[in-house]
N, C-alpha and C positions, 0 to 999 in steps of 0.2 A: 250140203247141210244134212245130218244126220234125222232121220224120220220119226217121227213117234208112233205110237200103236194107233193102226187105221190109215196113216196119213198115206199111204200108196195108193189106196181105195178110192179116191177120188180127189188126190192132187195129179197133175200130169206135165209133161214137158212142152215148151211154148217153143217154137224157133226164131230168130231173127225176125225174119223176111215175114212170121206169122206174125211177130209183134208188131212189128211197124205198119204191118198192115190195121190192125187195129188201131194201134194210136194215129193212127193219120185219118181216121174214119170217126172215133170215137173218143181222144185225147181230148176232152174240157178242162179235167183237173189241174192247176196250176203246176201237179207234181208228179203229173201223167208221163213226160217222159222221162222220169228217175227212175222210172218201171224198166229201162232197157240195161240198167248197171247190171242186171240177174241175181239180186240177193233174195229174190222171194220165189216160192212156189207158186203151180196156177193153179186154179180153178177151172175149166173148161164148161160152158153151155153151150149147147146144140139149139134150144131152143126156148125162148130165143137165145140169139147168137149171143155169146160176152165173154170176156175174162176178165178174172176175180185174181188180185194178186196175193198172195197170203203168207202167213210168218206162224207156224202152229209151236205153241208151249204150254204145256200143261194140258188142261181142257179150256184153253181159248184158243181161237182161231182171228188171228187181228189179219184186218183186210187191211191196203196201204192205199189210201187216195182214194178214187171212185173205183165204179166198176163200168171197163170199156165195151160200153154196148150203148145203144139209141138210149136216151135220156127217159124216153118213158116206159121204155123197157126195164130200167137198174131195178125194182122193188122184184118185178118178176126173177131175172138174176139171182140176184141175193137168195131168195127163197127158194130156187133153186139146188143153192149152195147150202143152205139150212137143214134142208130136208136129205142132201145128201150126207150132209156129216151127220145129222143126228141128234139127237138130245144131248151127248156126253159132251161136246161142244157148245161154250158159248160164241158168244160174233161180237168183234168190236173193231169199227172202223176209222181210220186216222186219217182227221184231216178231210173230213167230207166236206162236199159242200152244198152249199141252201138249198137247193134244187131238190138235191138227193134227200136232207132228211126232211123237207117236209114230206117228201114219197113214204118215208120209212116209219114216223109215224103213226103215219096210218095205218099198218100194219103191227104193229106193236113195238116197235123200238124207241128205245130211250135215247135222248141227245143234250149235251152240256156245250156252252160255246166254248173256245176254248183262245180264239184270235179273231184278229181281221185282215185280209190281204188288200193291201194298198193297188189299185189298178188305173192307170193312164189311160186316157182315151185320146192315143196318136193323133188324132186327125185337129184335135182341139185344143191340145193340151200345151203350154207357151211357159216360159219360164218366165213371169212378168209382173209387177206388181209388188207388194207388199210380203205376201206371203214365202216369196222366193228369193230376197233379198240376200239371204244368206247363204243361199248355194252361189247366188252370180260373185256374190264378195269373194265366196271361196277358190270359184273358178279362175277368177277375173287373176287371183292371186297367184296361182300356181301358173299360170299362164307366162303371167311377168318374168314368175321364178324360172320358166324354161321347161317347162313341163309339156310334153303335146303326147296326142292322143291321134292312135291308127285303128284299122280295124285290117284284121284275117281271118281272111274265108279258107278255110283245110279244102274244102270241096273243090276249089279253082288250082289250088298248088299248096301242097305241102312245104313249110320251111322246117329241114329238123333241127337245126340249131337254135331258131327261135322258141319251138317247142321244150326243147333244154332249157332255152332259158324261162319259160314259163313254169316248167318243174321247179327249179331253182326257187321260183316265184312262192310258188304255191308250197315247197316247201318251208321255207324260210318264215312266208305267215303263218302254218300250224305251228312251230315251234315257238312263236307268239304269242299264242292264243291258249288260254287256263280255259275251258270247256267240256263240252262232254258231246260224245258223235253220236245219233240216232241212226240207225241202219236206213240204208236209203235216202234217208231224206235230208240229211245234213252231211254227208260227207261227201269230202272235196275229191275229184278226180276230173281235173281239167282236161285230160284229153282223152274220156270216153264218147263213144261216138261222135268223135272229133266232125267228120262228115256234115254231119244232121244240125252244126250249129252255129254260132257267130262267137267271136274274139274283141276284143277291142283292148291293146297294149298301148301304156303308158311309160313315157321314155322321160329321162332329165341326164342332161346333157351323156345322148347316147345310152345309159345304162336302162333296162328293164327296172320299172320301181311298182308298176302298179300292171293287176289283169283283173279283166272283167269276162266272164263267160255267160252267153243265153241258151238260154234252152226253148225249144217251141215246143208251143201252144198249139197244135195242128186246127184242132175242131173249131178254136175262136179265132183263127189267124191271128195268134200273137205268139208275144214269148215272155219268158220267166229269167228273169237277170238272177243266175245263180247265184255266183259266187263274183264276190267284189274282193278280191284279194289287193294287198298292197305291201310294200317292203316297210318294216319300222320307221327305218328314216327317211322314207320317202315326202318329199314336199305337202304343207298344208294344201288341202284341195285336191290332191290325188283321184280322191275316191268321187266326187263331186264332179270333178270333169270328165272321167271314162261313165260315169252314170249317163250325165247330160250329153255326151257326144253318142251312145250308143242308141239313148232316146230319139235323139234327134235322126239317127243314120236308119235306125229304125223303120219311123215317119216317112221319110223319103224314098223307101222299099216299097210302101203301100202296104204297108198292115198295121190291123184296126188297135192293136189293144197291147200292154207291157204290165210286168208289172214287177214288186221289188221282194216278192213272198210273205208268207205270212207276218204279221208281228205279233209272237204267244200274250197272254193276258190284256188286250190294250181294249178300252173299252167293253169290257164284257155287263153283259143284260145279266141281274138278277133272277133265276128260276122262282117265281112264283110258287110253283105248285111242289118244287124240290130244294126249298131253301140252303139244307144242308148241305148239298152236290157244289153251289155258289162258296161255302165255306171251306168244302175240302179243297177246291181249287185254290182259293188265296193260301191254303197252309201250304199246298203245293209250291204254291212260287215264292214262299218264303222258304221251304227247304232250298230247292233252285236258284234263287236267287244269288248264290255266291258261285255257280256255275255259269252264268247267264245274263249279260246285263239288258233285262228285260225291257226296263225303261228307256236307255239308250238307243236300243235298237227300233224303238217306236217313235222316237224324238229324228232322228234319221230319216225316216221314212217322212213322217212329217213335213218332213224341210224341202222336198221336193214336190208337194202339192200336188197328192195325188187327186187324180177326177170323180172316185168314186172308191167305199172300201167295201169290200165282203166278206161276210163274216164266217168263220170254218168251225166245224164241230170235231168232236168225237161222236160218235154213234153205237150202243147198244143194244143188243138181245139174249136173255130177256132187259128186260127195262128193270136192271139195278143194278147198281154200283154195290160189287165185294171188293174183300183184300185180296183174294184168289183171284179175281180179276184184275186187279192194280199188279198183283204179282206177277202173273202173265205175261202182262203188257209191257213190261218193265224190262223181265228175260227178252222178249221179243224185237222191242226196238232199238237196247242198249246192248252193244258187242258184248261189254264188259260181264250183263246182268246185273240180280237186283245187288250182291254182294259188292259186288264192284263199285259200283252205284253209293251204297254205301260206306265201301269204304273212301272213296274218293271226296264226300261228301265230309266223312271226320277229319281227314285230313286239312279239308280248307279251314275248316272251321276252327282246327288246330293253330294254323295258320296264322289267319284270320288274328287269332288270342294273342299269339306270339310281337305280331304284326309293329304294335305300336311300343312295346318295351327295345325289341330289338330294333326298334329306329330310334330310342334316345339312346341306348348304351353306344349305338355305333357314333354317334356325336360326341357322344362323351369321351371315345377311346380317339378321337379324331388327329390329337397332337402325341397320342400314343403310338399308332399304326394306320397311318392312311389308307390303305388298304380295304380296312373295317367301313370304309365312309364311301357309299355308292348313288349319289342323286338317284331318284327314277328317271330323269329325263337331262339327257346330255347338255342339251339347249340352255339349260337353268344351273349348271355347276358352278361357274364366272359368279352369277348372281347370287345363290345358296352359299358361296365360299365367303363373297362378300355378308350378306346378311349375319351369316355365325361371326363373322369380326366386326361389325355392327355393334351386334349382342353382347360379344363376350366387353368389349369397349365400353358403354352403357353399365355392365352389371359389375366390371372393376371400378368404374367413378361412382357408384352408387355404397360399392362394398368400400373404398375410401374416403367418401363421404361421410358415412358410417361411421368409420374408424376416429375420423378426424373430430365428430361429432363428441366420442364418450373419451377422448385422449386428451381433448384440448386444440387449440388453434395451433398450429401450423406443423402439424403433426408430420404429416405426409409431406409436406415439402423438407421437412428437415431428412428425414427419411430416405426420400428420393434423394436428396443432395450428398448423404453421405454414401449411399451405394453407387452413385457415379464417381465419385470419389475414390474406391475401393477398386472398382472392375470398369471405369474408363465410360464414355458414350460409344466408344465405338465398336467394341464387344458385343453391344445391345444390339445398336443399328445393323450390323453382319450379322446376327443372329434373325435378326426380323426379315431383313434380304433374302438369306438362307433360305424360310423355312413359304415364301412366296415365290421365289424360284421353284421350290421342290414342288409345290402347290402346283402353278402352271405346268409345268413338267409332266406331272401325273395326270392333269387333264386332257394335256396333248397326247399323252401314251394310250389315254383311255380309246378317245376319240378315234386316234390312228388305228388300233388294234378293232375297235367297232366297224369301220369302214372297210378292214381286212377280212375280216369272219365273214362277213355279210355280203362279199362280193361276187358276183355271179360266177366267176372262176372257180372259187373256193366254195359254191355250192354245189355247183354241177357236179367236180370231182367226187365232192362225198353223197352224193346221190349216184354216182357211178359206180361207185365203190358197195352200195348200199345194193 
């Protein structure tokens, strides 16, 4: 990563064997070991001991998570790191948590909530009740359907063809997924430090459809269920049963604590004293909001009844909110930056406009070029196909109804009788056959060609290729 002015002066290089020493000594943060991917610079204290992860643009200096040192040490830390960049630098930290900023505080920094992280308390935590009904329906279901769920350990025995297909995996769901990557802390690399953590694959009849990867939690003996990845057409419940079998494989390890990561906006406390801060945050997840299904992913979380939730901040110094600080932070966390950021954001929005015209004209061109007419969801074409011949059935007896109404009685029957007359019934009937063969047709071409694309064969390759 290319350095800015100052930034050699007291960033430094961290090793492996240095990190993990740290993180297994002073990892609390739920995102403590996303620290070992190496996208950030360190911070180094001597005294006391710590490292301060860091992402420098502009005159901010965003720290990423906590910082790994003794909990009541972090304020000393930081101000540390204060004093060594300097005035020209401001500090903004991501994703702290409660601990930390009430330390920080006290010392003059500013904090806004910003999420809550859902956390499991293994020893107690049952999927039972009311609350859970809807994970066990889901489970219960995919189960039927032939859905089961393993776990692999990399640290016992490498498999690398399983690992192939787990790229496969994890490919196949980013090209899914309309979003946006946050450095570190949201992007998928299912097999970095493979070693250090747990697997749980999800098969339906033999093929990989679904993975789940954890990450640990050292300092609180738990771990952090990354990423829930899954194939498009993987069976309902996918995600629901590698969740509940990893919880459960978990539990029986003998560790205390899991959890499913943050969920941005869900519950957030009014600032009191900074009204304003509470407002720019809801216009924030109305811009995001077409990147991000904020609410979804809190309803999720929900459904698995969590034990208890924590709430995570951004954190501050000094203690206020600029554009130059938004701007920063923006370069900092998104690959893209802020431009990126926005143009990716006109584009949805473009989108978005476009969205509902270009779903009636493709309807309307439907007996013109089948082609133009794409369901979203394969499962519902049989049905969709029916419903428009429904419709259009309905809105010709309405439109001859009509007709019959302002022509007189038996308008349309005379009508009808002389154009069978002219061109035969059976002209008609081969024409309607026709055009519901060609129908089926298309849906099985679709279907077949979907199951082709998507097949672990035909991803591997082009991830080999890639």
């Amino acid at each position: 990563m290319p350095h800015n002015m100052g930034q050699k002066a007291f960033l430094t290089s961290v090793s492996k064997e240095d990190l993990f020493e740290f993180l297994q000594k002073y990892g609390h943060n739920t995102h403590s070991f996303l620290l070992a991917y190496g996208e950030c610079d360190w911070f180094r204290c001597d005294t006391p001991p710590g490292l301060v992860a860091c992402v420098l643009r502009g005159h901010t200096c965003v720290v990423v998570g906590d910082p790994l040192c003794e909990p009541e040490h972090a304020a000393a830390v930081l101000d540390a790191l204060s004093q060594r960049i300097g005035k020209r630098y401001r500090i903004m930290l991501t994703l702290a948590s409660a601990w930390l900023v009430t330390q920080l505080r006290q010392i003059g920094y500013g904090a806004v909530e910003i999420g809550r992280d859902p956390f499991f308390d293994l020893g107690s935590w049952k999927p039972r009740g009311n609350r859970t009904k809807k994970i066990r329906s889901a489970v219960n279901l995919a189960r039927r359907t032939g859905v089961t769920v393993s776990a692999y350990y990399p640290s016992q025995k490498r498999d690398l063809h399983l690992e192939r297909e787990m790229l496969s995996c994890a490919k196949a769901w980013l090209e899914s997924q309309r979003g946006f990557t946050i450095r570190v802390l949201s992007e998928v690399r299912p097999l970095e430090s493979a070693g250090e953590r747990r697997y749980f694959i999800a098969r339906h009849k033999g093929r990989l459809v679904g993975l789940l990867t954890c990450s640990p939690i050292y300092a609180r003996n738990g771990w952090f269920i990354e990423d829930v990845l899954r194939l498009p057409q993987a069976p309902y419940g996918t995600s629901e049963s590698l969740i509940g079998t990893a919880l459960e494989s978990l539990r029986e390890e003998g560790f205390d604590i899991a959890t499913l990561g943050p969920a941005p906006f869900v519950d957030l406390e009014t600032d009191t004293e900074h009204p304003g801060r509470t407002r720019l945050l809801r216009a924030i997840l109305t811009v995001l909001r077409p990147f991000y299904n904020f609410r979804g992913v809190a309803h999720f979380r929900r459904k698995f009844a969590p034990t208890w939730w924590e709430p995570v901040y951004l954190a501050f110094w000094p203690d206020r909110i600029t554009a130059g600080l938004a701007f920063d932070v923006i370069n900092a966390l998104f690959p893209e930056g802020f431009q990126g950021l926005a143009r990716s954001w006109l584009v949805s929005r473009i989108r978005a406009a476009l969205a509902q015209p270009l779903a009636v004209l493709q309807r309307g061109f439907l007996f013109l070029h089948l082609d133009l007419y794409v369901p979203l969801k394969r499962r519902y074409r049989l049905l969709d196909s029916f419903a428009i011949g429904v419709g259009l059935a309905v809105a010709l007896v309405v439109l001859l109804a009509t007709y019959q109404e302002f022509r007189g009685p038996d308008t349309v029957t005379v009508a009808v009788s002389e154009f069978c007359e002219k061109w035969g019934r059976g002209p008609v009937l081969a024409a309607i056959y026709v055009f519901l063969a060609w129908r089926l047709l298309a849906m099985l071409s679709r279907a077949w060609q979907a199951g082709k694309d998507d097949s672990p064969l035909t991803t591997t390759d082009r991830l080999t290729k890639e």
